[in-house]
PyMOL CGO cylinders between C-alpha atoms (Angstrom):
from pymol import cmd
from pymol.cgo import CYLINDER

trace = [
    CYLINDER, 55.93, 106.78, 183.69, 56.68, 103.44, 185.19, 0.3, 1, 1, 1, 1, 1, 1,
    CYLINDER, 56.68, 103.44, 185.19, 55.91, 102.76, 188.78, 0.3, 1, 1, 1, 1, 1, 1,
    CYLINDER, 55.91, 102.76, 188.78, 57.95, 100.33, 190.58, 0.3, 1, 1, 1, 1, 1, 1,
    CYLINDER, 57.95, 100.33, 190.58, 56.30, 98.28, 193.32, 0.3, 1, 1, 1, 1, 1, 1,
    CYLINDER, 56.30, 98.28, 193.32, 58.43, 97.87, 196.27, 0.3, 1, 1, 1, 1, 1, 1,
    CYLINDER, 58.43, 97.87, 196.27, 57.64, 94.30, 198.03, 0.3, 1, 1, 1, 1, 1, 1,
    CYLINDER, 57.64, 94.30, 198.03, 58.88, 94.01, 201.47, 0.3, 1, 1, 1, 1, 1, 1,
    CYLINDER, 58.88, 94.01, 201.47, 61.24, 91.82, 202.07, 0.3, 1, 1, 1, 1, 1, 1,
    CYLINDER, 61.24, 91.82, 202.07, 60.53, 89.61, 205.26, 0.3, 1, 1, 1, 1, 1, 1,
    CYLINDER, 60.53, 89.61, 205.26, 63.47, 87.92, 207.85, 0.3, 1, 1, 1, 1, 1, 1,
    CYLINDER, 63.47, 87.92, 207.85, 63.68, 84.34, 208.33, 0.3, 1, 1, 1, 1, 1, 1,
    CYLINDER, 63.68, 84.34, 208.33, 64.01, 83.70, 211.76, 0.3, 1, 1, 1, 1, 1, 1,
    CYLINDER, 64.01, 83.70, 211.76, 67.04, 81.65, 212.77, 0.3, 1, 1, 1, 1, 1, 1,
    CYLINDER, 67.04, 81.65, 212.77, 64.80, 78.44, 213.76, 0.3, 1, 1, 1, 1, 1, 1,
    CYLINDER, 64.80, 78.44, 213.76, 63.53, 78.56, 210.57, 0.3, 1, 1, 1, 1, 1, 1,
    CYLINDER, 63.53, 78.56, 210.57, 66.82, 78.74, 208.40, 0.3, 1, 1, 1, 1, 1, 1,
    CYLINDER, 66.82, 78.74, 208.40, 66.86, 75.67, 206.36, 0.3, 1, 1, 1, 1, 1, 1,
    CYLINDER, 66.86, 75.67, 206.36, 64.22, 73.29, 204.44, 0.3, 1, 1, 1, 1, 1, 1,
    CYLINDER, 64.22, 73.29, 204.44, 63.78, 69.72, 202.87, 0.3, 1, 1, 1, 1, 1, 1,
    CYLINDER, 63.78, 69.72, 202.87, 65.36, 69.20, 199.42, 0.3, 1, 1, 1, 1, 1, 1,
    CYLINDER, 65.36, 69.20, 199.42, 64.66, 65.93, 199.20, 0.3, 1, 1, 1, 1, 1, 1,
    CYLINDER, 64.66, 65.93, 199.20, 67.29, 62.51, 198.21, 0.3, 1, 1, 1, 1, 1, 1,
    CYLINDER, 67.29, 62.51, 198.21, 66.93, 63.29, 194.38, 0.3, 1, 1, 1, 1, 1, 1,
    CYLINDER, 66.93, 63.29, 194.38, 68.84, 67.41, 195.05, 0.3, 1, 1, 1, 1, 1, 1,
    CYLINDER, 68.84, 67.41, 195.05, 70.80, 66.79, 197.81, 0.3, 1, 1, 1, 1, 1, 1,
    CYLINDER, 70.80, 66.79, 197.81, 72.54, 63.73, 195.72, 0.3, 1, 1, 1, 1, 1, 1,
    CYLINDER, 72.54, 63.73, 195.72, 73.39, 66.14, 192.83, 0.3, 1, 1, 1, 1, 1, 1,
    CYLINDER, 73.39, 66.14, 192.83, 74.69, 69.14, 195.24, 0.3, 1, 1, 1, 1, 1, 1,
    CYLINDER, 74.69, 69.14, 195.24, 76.78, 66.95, 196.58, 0.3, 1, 1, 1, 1, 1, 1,
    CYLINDER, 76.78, 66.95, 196.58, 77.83, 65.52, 193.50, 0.3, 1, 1, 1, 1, 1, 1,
    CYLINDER, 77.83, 65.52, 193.50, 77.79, 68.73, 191.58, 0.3, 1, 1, 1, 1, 1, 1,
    CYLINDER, 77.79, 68.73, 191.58, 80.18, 69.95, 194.71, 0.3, 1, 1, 1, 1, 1, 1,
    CYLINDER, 80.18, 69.95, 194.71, 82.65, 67.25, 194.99, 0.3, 1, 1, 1, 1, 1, 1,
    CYLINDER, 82.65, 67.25, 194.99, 82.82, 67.31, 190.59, 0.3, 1, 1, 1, 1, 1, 1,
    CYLINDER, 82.82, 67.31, 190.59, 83.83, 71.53, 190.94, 0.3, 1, 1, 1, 1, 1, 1,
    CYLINDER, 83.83, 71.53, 190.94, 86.25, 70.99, 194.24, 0.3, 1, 1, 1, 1, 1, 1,
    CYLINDER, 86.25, 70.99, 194.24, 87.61, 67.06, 194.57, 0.3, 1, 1, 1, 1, 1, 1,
    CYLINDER, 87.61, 67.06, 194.57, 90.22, 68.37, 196.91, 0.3, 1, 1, 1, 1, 1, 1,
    CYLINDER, 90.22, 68.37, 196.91, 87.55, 68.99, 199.41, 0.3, 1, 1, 1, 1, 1, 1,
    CYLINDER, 87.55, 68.99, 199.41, 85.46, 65.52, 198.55, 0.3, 1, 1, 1, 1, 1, 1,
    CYLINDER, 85.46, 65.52, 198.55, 84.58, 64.75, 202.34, 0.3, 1, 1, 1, 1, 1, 1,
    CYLINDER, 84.58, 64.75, 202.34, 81.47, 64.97, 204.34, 0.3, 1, 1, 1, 1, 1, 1,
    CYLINDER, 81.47, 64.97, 204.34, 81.55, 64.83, 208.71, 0.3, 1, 1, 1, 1, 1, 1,
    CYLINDER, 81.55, 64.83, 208.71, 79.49, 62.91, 210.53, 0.3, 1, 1, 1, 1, 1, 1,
    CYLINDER, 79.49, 62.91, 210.53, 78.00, 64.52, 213.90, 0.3, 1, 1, 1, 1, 1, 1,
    CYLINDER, 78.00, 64.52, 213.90, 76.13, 62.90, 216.94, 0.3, 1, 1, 1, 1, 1, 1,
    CYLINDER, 76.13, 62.90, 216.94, 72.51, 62.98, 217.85, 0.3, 1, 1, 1, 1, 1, 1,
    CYLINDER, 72.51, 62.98, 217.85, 74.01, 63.59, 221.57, 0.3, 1, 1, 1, 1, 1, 1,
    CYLINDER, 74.01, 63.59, 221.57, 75.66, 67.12, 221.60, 0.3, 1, 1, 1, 1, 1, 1,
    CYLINDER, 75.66, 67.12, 221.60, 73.15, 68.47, 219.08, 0.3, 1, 1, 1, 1, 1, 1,
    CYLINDER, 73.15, 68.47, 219.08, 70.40, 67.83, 221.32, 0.3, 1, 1, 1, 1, 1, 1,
    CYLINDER, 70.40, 67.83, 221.32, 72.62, 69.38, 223.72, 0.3, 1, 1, 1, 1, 1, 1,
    CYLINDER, 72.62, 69.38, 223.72, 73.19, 72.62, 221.71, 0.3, 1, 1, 1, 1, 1, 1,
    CYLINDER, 73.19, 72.62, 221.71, 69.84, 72.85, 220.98, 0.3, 1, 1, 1, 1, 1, 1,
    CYLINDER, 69.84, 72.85, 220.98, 68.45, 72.19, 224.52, 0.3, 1, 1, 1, 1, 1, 1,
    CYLINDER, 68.45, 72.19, 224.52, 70.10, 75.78, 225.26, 0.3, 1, 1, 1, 1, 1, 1,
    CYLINDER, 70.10, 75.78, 225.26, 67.99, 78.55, 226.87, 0.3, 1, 1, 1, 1, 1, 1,
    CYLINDER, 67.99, 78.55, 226.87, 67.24, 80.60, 223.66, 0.3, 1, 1, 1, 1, 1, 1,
    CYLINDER, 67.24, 80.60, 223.66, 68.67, 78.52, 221.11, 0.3, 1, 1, 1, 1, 1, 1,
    CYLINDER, 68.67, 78.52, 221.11, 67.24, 78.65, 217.72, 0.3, 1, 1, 1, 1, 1, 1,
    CYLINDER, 67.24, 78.65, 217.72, 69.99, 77.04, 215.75, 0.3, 1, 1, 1, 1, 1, 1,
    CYLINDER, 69.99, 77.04, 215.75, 73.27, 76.08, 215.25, 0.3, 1, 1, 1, 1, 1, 1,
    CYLINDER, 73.27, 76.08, 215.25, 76.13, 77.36, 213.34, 0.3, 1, 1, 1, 1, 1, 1,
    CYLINDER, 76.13, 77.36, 213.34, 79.05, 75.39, 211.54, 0.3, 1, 1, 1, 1, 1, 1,
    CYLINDER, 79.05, 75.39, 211.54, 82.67, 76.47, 211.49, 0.3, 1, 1, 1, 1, 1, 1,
    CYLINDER, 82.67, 76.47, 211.49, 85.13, 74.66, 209.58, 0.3, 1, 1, 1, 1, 1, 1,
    CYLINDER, 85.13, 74.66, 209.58, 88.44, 74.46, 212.18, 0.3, 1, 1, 1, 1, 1, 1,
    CYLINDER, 88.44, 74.46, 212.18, 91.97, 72.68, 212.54, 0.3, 1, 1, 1, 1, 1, 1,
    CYLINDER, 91.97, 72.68, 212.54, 91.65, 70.56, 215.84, 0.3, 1, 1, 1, 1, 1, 1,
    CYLINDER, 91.65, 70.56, 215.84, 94.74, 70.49, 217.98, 0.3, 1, 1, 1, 1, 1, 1,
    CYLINDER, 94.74, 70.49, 217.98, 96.82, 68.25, 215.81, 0.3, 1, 1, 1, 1, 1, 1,
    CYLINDER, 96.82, 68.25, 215.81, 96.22, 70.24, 212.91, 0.3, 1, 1, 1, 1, 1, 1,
    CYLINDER, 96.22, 70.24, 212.91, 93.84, 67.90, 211.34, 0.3, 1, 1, 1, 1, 1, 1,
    CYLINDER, 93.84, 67.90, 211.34, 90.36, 69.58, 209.70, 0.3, 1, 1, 1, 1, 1, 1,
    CYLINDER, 90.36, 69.58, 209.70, 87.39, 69.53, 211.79, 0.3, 1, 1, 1, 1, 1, 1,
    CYLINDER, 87.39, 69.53, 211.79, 84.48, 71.20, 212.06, 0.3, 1, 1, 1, 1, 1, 1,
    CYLINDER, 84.48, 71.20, 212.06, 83.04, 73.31, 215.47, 0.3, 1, 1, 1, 1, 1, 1,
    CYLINDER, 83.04, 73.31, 215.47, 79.30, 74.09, 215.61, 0.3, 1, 1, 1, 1, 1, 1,
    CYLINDER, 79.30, 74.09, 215.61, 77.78, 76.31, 217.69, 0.3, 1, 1, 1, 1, 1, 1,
    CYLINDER, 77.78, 76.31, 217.69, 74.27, 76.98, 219.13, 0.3, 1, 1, 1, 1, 1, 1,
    CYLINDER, 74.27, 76.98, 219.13, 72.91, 80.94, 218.58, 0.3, 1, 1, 1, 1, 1, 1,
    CYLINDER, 72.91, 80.94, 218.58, 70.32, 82.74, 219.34, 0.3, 1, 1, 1, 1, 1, 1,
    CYLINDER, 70.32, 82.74, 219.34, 67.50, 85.00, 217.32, 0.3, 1, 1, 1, 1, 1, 1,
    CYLINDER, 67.50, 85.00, 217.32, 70.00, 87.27, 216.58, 0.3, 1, 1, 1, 1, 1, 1,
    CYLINDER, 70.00, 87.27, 216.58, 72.48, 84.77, 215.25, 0.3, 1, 1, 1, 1, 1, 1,
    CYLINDER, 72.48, 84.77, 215.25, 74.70, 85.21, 218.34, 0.3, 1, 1, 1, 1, 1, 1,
    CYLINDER, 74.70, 85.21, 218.34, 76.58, 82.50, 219.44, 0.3, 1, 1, 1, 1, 1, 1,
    CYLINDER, 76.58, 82.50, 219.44, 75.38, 81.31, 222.99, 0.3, 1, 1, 1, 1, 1, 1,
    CYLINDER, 75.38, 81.31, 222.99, 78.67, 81.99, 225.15, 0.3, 1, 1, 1, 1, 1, 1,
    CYLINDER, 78.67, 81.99, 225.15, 76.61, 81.31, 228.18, 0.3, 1, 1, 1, 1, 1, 1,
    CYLINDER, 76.61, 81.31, 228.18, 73.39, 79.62, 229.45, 0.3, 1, 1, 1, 1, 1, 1,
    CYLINDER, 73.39, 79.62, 229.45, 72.01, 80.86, 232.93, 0.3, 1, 1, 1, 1, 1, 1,
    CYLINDER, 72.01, 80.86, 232.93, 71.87, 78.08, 235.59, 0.3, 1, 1, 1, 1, 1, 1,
    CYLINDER, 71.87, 78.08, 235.59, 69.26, 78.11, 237.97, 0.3, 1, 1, 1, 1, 1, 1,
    CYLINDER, 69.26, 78.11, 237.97, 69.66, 76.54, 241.85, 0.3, 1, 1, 1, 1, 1, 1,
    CYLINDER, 69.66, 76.54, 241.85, 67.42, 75.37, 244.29, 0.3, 1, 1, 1, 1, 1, 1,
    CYLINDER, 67.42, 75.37, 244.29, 67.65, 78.14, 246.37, 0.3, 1, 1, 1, 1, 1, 1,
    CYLINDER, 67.65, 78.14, 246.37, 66.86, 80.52, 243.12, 0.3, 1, 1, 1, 1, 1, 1,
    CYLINDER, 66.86, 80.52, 243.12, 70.68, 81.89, 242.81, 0.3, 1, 1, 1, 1, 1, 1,
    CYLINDER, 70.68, 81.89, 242.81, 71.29, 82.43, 238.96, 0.3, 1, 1, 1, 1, 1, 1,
    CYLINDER, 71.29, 82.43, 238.96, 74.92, 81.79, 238.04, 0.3, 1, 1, 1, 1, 1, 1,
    CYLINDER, 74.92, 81.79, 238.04, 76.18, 81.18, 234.13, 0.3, 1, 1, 1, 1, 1, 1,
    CYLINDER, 76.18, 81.18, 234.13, 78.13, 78.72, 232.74, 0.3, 1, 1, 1, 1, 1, 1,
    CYLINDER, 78.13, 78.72, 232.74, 79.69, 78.17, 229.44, 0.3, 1, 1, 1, 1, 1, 1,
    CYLINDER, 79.69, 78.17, 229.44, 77.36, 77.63, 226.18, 0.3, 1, 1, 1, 1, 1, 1,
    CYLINDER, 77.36, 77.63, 226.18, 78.06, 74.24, 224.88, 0.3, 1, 1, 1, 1, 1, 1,
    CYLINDER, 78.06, 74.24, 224.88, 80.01, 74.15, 221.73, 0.3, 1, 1, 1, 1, 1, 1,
    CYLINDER, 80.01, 74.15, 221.73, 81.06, 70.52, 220.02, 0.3, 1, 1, 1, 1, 1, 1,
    CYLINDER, 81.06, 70.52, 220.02, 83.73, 69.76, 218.21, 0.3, 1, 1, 1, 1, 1, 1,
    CYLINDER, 83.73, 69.76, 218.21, 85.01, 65.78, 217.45, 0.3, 1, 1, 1, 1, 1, 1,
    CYLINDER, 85.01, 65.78, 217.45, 83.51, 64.61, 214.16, 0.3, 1, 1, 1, 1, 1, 1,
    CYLINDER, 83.51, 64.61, 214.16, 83.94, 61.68, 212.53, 0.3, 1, 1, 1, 1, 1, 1,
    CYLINDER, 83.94, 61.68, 212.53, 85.94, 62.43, 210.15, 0.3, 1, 1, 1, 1, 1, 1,
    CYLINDER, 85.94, 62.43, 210.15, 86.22, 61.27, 206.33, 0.3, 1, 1, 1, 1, 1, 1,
    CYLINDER, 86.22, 61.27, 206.33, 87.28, 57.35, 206.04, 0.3, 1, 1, 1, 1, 1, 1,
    CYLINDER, 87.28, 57.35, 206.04, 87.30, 57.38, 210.07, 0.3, 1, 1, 1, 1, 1, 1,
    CYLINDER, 87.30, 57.38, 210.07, 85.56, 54.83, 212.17, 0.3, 1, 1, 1, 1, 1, 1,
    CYLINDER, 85.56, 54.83, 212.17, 83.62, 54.62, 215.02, 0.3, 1, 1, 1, 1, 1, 1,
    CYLINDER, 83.62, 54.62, 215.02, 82.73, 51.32, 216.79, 0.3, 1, 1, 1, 1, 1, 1,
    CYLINDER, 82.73, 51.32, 216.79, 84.80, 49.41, 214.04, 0.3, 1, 1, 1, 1, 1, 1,
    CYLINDER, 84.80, 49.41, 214.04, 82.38, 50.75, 211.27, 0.3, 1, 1, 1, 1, 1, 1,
    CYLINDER, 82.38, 50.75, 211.27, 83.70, 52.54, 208.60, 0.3, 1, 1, 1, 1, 1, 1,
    CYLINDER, 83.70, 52.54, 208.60, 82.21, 56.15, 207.70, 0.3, 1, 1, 1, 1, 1, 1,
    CYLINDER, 82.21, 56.15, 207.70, 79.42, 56.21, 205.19, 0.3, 1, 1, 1, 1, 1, 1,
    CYLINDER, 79.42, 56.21, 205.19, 80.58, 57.46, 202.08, 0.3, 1, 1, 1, 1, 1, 1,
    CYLINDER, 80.58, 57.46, 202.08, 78.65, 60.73, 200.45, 0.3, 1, 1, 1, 1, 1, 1,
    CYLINDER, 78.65, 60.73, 200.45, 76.12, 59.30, 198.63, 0.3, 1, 1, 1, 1, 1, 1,
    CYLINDER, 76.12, 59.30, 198.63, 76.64, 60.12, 194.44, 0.3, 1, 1, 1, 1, 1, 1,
    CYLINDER, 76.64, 60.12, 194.44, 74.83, 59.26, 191.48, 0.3, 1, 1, 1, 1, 1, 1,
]
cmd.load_cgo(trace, "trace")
């Protein structure tokens, strides 16, 4: 009779979702992505700024990426800070002076730089292939 060993399977948590690959991999998964799909060859650039920001957030552990259509209909991308549980943060309590809690709205970005756009007269940086 053969005995199978069950070996428990243990959760990531959210902060730690994610890991080096190194110039060498990343270069080929992008290549190998933009060879299988050229219709969606384009990579976003986000800001140091409103990551920090999302991040900053009372219980944040990471941040999730939505692929949208900003008001003009053009492609975007929204991101998100959650939580341990994966929830996104809706709201972030606010503390006063006088120790009154009130909440305000979670932060969530939005306005990439999008493919072939520029910012401060520089073009985008193109995905790097091999």
């Amino acid at each position: 009779m053969k005995t199978i060993t069950q070996i428990p399977v243990t959760q990531t948590s959210v902060s730690q979702i994610g890991e080096h690959v190194g110039i060498e991999l990343a270069t080929k998964m992008v290549k190998d992505f933009f060879d299988a799909y050229p219709e969606h060859a384009e990579g976003y650039t986000i800001g140091r700024s409103i990551i920090d920001k999302i991040l900053a957030q009372p219980g944040c552990e990471g941040i999730t990426i939505y692929p949208a259509l900003d008001e003009n209909g053009k492609k975007t991308l929204v991101y998100a800070g959650i939580d341990a549980q994966k929830e996104v943060i809706t709201q972030v309590p606010i503390v006063a002076t006088n120790g009154d809690i009130r909440f305000e709205e979670g932060t969530v970005g939005d306005r990439v730089m999008n493919p072939g756009g520029y910012w401060d007269d520089k073009p985008a940086q193109p995905a790097p292939t091999k």
